[in-house]
C-alpha positions as CSV (number, residue, x, y, z in Angstrom):
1,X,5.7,-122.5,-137.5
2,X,8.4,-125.3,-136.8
3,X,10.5,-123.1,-135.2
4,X,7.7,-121.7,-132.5
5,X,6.9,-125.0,-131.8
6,X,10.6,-125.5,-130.6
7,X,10.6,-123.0,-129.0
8,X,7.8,-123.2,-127.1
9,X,9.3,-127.1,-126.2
10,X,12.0,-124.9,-125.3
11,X,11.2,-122.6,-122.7
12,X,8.8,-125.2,-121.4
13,X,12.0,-126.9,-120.6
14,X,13.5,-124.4,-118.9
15,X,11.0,-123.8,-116.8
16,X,10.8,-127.6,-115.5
17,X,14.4,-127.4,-115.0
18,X,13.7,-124.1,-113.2
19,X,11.3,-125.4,-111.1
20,X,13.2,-128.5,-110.1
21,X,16.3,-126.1,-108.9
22,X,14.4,-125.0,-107.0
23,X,12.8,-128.0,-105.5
24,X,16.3,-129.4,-105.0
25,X,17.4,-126.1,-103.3
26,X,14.4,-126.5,-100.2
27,X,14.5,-130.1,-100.1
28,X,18.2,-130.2,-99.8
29,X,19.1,-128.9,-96.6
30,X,16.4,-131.3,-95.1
31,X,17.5,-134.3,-96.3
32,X,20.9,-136.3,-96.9
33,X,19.5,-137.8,-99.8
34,X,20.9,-137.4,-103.3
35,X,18.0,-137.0,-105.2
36,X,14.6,-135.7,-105.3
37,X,11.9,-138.0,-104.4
38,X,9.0,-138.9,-107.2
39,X,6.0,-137.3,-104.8
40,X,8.1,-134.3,-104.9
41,X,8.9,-133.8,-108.4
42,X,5.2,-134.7,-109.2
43,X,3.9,-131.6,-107.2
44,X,5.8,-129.7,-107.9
45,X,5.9,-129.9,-111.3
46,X,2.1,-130.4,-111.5
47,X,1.0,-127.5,-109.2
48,X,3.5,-125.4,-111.3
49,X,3.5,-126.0,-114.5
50,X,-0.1,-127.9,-115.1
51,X,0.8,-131.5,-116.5
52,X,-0.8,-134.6,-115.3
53,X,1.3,-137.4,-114.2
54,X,1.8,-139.1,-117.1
55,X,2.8,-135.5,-119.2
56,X,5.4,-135.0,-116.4
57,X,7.1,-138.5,-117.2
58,X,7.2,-137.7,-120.5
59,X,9.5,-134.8,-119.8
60,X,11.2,-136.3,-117.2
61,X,12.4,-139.1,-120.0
62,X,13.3,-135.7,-122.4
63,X,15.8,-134.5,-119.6
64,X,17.0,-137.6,-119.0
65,X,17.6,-138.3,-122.5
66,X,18.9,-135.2,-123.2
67,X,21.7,-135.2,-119.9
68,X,19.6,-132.8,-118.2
69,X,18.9,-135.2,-115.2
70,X,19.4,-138.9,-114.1
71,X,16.4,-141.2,-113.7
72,X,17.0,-143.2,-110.2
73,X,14.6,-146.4,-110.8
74,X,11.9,-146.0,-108.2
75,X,13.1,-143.5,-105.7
76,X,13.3,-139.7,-107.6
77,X,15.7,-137.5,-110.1
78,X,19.2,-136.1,-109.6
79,X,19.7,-133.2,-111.2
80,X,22.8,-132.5,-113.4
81,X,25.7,-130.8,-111.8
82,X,26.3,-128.4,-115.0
83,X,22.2,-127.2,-114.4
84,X,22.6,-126.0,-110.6
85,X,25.2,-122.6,-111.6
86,X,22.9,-122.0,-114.5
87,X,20.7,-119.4,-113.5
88,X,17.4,-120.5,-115.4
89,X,13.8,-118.9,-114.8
90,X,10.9,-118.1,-116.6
């Protein structure tokens, strides 16, 4: 039972990380800044995966915890280098 419940945690993560590739890979081009904006993240993520706003900051503190992104204090995330020339999907 443990071990589907990490797994489960697991591909959940994945997809968020998916997702937020590929938020980073449209929003890029438009923009010169170096991370995604909080409004963006939030929609995407919600529309995408189902989570509220405060289940979404719960696993944006899990990537960030676990190297996956970097928190910038009220303006968005950066992703981790390593993370864009994984090919991740769901």
């Amino acid at each position: 039972m443990k071990d589907t419940i990490l797994d489960y945690k697991e591909a959940y993560k994945i997809k968020i990380i998916s997702k937020l590739n590929e938020l980073e890979q449209k929003i890029k081009p438009l923009s010169k800044k170096k991370y995604i904006p909080f409004a963006d993240v939030f929609q995407k993520i919600g529309s995408s995966c189902a989570l509220n706003k405060k289940e979404i900051w719960q696993w944006l503190f899990i990537l960030d915890e676990d190297g996956d992104i970097d928190i910038i204090f009220s303006k968005g995330i950066i992703l981790n280098p390593k993370l864009k020339r994984l090919k991740v999907g769901i």
